[in-house]
C-alpha positions in Angstrom: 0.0 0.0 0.0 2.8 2.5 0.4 4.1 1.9 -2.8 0.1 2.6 -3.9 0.0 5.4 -2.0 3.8 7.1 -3.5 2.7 6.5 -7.2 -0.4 7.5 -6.4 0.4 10.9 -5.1 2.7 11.3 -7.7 -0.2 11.3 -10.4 -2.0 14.4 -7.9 -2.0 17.8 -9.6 -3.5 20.7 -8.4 -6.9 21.3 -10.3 -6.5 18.0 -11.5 -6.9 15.0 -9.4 -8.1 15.6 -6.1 -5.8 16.4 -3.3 -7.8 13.1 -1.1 -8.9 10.4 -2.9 -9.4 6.4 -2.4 -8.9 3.4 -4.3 -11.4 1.9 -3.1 -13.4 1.3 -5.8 -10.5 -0.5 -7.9 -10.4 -3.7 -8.6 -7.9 -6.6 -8.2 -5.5 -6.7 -11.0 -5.8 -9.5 -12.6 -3.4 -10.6 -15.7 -4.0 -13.3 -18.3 -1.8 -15.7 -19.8 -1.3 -14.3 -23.8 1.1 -16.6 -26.0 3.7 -14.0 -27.4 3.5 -12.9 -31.3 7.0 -13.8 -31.8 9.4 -16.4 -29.7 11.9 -15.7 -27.8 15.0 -15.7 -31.0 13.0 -13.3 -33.3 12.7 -9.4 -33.5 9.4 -8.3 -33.1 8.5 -5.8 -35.7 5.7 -3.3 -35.3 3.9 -0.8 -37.2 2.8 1.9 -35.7 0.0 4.7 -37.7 -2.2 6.7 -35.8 -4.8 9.4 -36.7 -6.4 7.8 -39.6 -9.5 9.9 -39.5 -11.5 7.1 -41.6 -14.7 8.3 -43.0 -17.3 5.5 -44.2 -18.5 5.5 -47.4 -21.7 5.2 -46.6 -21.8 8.2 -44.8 -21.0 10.8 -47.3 -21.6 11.2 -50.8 -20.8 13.9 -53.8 -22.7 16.4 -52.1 -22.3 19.9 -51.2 -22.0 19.9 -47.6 -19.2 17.3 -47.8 -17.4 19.0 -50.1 -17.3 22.2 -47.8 -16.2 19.4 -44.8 -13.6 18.2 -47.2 -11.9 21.8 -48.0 -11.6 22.8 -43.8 -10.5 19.5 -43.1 -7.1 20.5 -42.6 -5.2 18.9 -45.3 -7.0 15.7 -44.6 -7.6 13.6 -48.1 -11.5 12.5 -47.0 -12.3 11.5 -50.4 -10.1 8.8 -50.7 -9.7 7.5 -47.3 -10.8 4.3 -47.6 -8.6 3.8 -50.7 -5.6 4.3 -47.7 -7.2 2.0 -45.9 -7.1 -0.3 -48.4 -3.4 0.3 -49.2 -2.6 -0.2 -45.9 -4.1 -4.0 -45.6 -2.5 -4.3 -49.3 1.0 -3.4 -48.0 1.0 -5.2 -44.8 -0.1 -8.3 -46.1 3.4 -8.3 -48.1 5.7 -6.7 -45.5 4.1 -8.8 -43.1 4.6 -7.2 -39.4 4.1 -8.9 -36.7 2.0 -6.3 -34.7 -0.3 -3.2 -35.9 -0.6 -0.5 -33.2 -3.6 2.1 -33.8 -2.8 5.1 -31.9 -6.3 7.1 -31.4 -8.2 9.4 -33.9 -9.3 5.8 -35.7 -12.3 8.1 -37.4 -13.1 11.6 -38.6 -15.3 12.5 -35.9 -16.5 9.0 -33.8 -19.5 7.7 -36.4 -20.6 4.3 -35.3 -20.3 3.0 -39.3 -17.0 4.3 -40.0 -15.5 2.1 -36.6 -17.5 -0.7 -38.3 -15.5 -0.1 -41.5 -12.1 0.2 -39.6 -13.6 -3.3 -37.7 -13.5 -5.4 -41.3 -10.0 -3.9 -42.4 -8.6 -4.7 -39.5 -10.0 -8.4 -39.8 -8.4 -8.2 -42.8 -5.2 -6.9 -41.4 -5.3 -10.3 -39.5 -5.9 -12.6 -41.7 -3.2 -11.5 -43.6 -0.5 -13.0 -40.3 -0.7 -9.3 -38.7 -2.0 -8.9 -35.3 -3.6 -5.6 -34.8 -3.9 -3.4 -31.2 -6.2 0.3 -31.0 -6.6 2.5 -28.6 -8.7 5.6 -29.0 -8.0 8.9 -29.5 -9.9 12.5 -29.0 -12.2 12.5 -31.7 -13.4 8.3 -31.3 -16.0 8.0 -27.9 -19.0 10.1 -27.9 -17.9 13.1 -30.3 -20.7 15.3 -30.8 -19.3 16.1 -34.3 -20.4 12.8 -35.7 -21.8 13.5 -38.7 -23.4 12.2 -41.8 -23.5 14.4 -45.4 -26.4 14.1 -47.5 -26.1 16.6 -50.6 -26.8 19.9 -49.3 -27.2 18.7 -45.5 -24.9 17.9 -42.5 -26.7 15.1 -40.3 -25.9 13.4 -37.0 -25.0 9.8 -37.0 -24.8 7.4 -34.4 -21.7 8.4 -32.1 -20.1 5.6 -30.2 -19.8 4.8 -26.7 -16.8 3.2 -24.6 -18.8 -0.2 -24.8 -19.2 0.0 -28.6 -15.3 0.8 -28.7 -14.5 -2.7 -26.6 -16.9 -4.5 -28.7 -16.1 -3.4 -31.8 -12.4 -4.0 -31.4 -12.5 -6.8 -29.1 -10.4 -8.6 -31.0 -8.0 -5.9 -31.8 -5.9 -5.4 -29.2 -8.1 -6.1 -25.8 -7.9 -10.0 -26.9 -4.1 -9.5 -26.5 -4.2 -7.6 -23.1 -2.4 -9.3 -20.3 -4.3 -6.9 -18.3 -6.9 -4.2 -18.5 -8.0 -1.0 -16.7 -11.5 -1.6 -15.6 -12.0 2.4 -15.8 -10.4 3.3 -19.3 -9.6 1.7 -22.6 -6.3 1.0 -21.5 -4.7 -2.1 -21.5 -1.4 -4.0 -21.4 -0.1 -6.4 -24.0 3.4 -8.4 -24.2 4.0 -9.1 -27.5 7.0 -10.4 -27.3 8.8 -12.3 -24.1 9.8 -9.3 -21.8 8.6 -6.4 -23.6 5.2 -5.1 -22.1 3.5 -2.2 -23.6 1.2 0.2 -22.4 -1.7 0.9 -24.4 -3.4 4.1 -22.9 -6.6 5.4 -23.1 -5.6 9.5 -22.7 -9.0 11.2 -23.8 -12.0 12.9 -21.9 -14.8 12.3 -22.8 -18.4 11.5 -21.7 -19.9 8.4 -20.8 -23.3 9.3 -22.7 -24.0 10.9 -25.8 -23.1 14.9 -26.2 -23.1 17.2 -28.6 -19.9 19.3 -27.9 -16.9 19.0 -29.9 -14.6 16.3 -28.8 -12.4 17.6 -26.3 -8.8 18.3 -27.2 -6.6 18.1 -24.2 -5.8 14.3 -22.4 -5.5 13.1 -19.3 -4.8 10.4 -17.2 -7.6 9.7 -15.0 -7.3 9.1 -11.0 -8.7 5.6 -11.7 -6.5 4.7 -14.2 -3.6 6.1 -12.3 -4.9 3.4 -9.3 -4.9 0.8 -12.0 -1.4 1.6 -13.4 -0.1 1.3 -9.3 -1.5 -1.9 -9.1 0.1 -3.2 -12.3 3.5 -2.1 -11.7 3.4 -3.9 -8.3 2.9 -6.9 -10.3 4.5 -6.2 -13.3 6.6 -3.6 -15.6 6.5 -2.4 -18.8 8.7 -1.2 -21.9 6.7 1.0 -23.9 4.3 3.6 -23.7 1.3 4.2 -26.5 -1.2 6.7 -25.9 -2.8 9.5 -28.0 -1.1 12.2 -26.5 2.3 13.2 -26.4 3.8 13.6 -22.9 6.6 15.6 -23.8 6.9 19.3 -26.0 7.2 18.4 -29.7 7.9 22.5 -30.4 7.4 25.6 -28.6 3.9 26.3 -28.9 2.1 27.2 -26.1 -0.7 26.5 -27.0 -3.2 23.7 -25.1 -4.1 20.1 -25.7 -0.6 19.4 -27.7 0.3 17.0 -24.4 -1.7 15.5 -21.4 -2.6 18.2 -19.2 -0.7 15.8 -16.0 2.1 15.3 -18.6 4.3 16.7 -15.8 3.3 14.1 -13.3 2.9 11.1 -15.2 6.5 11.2 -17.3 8.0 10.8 -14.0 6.3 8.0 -12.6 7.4 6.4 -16.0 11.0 7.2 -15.7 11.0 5.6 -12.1 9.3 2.9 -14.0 12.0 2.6 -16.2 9.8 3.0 -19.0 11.6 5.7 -21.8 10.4 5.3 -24.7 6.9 7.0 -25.6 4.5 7.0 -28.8 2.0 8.9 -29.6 -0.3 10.7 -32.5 -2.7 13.6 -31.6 -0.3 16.4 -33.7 -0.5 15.2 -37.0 3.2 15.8 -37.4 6.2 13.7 -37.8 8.6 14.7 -34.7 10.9 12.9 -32.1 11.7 14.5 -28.9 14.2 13.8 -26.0 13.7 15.1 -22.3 17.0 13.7 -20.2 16.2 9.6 -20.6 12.9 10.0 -22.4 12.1 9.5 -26.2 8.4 10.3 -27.5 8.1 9.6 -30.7 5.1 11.0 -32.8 3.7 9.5 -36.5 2.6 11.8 -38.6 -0.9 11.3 -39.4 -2.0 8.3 -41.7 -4.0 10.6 -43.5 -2.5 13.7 -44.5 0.7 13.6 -47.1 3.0 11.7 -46.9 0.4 9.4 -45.2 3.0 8.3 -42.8 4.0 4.7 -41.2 6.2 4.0 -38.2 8.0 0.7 -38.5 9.7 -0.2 -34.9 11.8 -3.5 -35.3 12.7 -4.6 -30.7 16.2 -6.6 -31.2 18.6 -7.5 -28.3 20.1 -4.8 -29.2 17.4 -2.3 -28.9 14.6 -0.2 -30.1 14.5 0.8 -34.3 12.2 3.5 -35.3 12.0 4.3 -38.8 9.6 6.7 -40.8 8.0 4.7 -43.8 5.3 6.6 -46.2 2.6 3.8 -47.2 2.6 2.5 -50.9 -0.9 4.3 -52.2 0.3 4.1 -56.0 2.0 0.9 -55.7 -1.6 -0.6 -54.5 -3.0 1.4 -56.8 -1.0 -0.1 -59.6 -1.1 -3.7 -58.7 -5.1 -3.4 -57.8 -5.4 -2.0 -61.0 -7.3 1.1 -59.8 -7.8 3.5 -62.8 -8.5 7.1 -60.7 -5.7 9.6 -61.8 -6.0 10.5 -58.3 -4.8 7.4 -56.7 -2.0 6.6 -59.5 -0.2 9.4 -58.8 -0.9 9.6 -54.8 1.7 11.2 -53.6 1.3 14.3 -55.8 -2.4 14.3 -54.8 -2.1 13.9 -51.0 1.0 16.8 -51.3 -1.2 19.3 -53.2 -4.0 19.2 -51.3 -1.6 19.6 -47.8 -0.2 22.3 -49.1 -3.1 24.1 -50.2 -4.7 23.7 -47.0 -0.8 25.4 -45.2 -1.2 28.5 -48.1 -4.9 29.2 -47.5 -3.6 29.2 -43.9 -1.1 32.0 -44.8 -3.5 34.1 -46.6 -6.2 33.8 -43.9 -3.7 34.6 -41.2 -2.7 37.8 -43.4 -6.2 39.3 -43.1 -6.7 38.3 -39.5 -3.2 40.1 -38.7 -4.4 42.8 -40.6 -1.1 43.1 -42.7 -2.7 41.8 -46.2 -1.3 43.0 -49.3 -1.8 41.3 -53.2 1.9 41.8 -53.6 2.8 39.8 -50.5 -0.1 36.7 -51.1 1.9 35.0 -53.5 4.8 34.8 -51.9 3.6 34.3 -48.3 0.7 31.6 -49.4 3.4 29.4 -51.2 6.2 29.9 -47.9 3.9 28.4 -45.6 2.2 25.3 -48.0 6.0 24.2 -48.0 6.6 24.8 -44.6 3.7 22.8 -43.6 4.7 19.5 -45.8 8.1 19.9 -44.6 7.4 20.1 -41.1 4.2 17.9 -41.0 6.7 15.3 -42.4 9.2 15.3 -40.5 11.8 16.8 -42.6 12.4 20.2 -40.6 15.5 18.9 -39.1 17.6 19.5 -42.1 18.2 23.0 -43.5 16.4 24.3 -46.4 18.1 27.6 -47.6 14.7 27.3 -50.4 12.9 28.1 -47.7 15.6 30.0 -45.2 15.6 32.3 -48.1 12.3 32.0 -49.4 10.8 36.3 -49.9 7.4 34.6 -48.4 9.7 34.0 -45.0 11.4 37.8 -45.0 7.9 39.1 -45.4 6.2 37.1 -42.8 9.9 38.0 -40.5 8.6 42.0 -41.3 4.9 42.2 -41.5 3.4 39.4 -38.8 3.6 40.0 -34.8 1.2 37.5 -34.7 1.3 33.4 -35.2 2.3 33.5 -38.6 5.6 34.6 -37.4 5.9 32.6 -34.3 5.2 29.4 -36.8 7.5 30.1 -39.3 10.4 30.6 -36.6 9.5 27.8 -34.8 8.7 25.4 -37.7 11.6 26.1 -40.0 14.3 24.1 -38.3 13.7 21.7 -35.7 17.9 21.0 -34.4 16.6 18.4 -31.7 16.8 15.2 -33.6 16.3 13.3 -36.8 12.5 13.1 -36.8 11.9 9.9 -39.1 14.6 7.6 -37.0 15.2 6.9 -33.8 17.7 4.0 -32.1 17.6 3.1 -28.7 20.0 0.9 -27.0 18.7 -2.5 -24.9 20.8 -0.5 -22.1 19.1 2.2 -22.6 15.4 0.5 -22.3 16.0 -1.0 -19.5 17.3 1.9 -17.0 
C-alpha cells in the first residue's frame, strides 16, 4: 500500500486530481496468460499509424456539404480515405509485421459506421498474419461532431460509446491484453517475451451521448492512475502508446498538444523505467528527447506523406524508422484507374499544401497586414513549410525556404502566429525526426 499510496500521489496535480482520494473502488488486478506474437529468438516488428480519420463511405456522398467538410478538413484527403485504408491492408499483407498498433483518432469525428469499416480492415489486417492493437483517440467516444453528409445537409449519426469501442475491437488489441483497466480503454499487451506495452486510453470524454466538440486536451484519469499502481506492483512495462504526447514536440504554447498531467505522469514512468513514448494527436512527424525519455510521434496516416512508423525490438534495442505507405504501388497492382490514386503522392501533397497557403493568406487578413503583392509569396512559404514540417523533414536546412521572400515578409509584417510558426517550424535541431535507435541498455534503466 505504500508503494500505492507514492505513485499515487505522484499522479495528484492541483486542479486536477483531487488532493484526497481512495482506491477503493478499484479492482484486483488480474493478468492473463497471452502466447507472445514472436518467440523468444526473433525481433518483433511493429507498425505503428495513428490518426487515420477514416470516414465510411456510406456516410457521405458527392454532395455539397461534404465538399465544404472536405476543404476545412485540414489537409486531410477524405475523399479517398478508404482507398488508404485499403493500401494499408494491401501493403501489410506483403511486409508482413508482426504487430499493428492504432494510436487514437481511428475516425473523422466517432461515427458508429466508420469504426464498423475500420472493424473489417482490421479483420483483414489479420488474416493476412498481422496482429492488430487500437486504442482511441480525441475524436473516437461520444464526439458530438459525428456526422453524416447528404447533398446539401450535415446530419448526425450514431456516435459511439466506450462499450461499442470494446466490442467493436474486441479482437484488436483487448484479446491481447495481459491486463486491462476496468476504468479506461487501456490495457497491457506483451507481445513479445519481456517487452510489455502500455496501451493508454488518454481522452475525456463522456460516458453518454453529447453534442460538444470532442475535447482536445488528455488526461490520465485518478482511476486509471490506481490501475497503473496496481500493475506495476505486479508487473513492468517497456513501452508507452497513448494519444497524447507527454513531452513538448515545439514551442507552442498553445493547449491540448500534451496530457494536461504530462508533468506528473512522465516521471512515474522514468521511475518505472519506462523511456520510450508514442504517440499521435499532432499530426506531425517529430521525435523528442527530455533527459532519458524519447516520445516519438507518426505523422498522421492521413495527410501527405500518409505516414507509417515501423519499430523493429532486437537485443540490441529499439528501431524506429519513418516509412510513407505505398498508395500508387496498391494502386498499380489493384489495377485502380482514378488519376488520383495513381499518382498519390502528388495528390495527397497538393492538397496539404493548399490547405498550409490558404492558412497563410487567412492569417494575413486576420493580422491585418494583407497585401496582393505579399499573397503570392507568403501563401506558397507556408504550404512548403507545412509538408516539410508535418513530415518530419524540418530537421535538415532548407536555404529554399531559409531564403524563401514569403519567409522575409512574414519576418517584417506578422507580430502575430504567422511569425511565431514560421520561426519555430523552420528548423527543428533536436533530432532526426523519421529515426530513432535506442539501445537495450538504454530501455531497461
Amino acid at each position: 500500500m505504500i508503494k500505492k499510496l507514492a505513485i499515487l500521489s505522484a499522479l495528484i496535480i492541483s486542479g486536477g486530481f483531487l488532493y484526497r482520494f481512495t482506491v477503493a473502488g478499484t479492482t484486483e488486478t488480474e493478468f492473463r496468460n497471452i502466447d507472445p506474437l514472436v518467440s523468444e529468438s526473433e525481433d518483433l516488428k511493429i507498425w505503428m499509424v495513428t490518426d487515420i480519420h477514416y470516414i465510411s463511405p456510406e456516410l457521405h456522398d458527392v454532395g455539397s456539404a461534404f465538399a465544404q467538410m472536405k476543404a476545412s478538413a485540414a489537409g486531410k484527403d477524405l475523399a479517398h480515405i478508404d482507398s488508404v485504408m485499403q493500401a494499408l491492408v494491401w501493403e501489410a499483407a506483403i511486409e508482413k509485421p508482426d504487430l499493428l498498433i492504432v494510436s487514437g483518432d481511428l475516425t473523422f469525428n466517432g461515427e458508429y459506421q466508420s469504426m464498423v469499416d475500420l472493424a473489417a480492415y482490421f479483420e483483414q489486417v489479420e488474416a493476412n498474419g498481422t496482429q492488430v492493437s487500437v486504442i482511441p483517440g480525441n475524436h473516437d467516444i461520444h464526439s458530438g461532431w459525428a456526422r453524416k453528409f447528404e447533398g446539401p445537409e450535415m446530419k448526425p449519426t450514431k456516435q459511439v460509446s466506450p462499450d461499442d469501442f470494446r466490442e467493436l475491437f474486441a479482437d484488436f488489441g483487448f484479446d491481447l491484453a495481459i491486463n486491462q483497466d476496468p476504468n479506461s480503454l487501456s490495457y497491457a499487451i506483451e507481445p513479445a517475451t519481456g517487452y510489455p506495452i502500455l496501451m493508454m486510453d488518454t481522452n475525456i470524454y463522456t460516458d453518454t451521448e453529447n453534442t460538444s466538440s470532442p475535447t482536445v486536451e488528455g488526461k490520465i484519469k485518478m482511476e486509471t492512475a490506481a490501475w497503473l499502481s496496481d500493475y506495476f506492483q505486479v508487473h513492468n512495462a517497456k513501452m508507452w502508446v497513448g494519444h497524447h504526447p507527454l513531452l513538448s514536440h515545439n514551442d507552442s504554447k498553445r493547449t491540448g498538444h500534451t496530457l494536461v498531467n504530462a508533468d506528473e505522469i512522465n516521471p512515474l514512468l522514468k521511475k518505472q523505467g519506462i523511456t520510450a513514448l508514442f504517440a499521435g494527436h499532432i499530426h506531425a512527424q517529430n521525435i523528442s528527447s527530455d533527459a532519458d525519455t524519447r516520445e516519438v510521434i507518426t505523422g498522421a496516416l492521413s495527410i501527405f506523406p500518409n505516414s507509417v512508423g515501423e519499430i523493429t525490438i532486437s537485443p540490441e534495442g529499439l528501431n524506429y524508422s519513418h516509412r510513407e505507405l505505398a498508395v500508387e504501388e496498391w494502386a498499380q497492382a489493384t489495377n485502380q484507374t482514378d488519376p488520383d490514386l495513381l499518382d498519390y503522392k502528388q495528390t495527397a501533397y497538393d492538397i496539404f499544401y493548399e490547405d498550409g497557403a490558404t492558412l497563410g493568406l487567412r492569417q494575413m487578413f486576420e493580422e491585418q497586414w494583407y497585401e496582393e503583392t505579399y499573397e503570392e509569396d507568403v501563401m506558397d512559404f507556408v504550404g512548403r513549410l507545412n509538408v516539410r514540417y508535418f513530415s518530419g523533414q524540418d530537421f535538415e536546412t532548407d536555404e529554399t525556404l531559409e531564403t524563401h521572400p514569403g519567409y522575409k515578409i512574414i519576418q517584417e509584417n506578422s507580430d502575430g502566429f504567422l511569425k511565431r510558426y514560421s520561426t519555430r517550424s523552420l528548423q527543428d535541431i533536436d533530432l532526426d525526426d523519421r529515426n530513432l535507435f535506442i539501445p537495450n541498455d538504454f530501455l531497461v534503466k
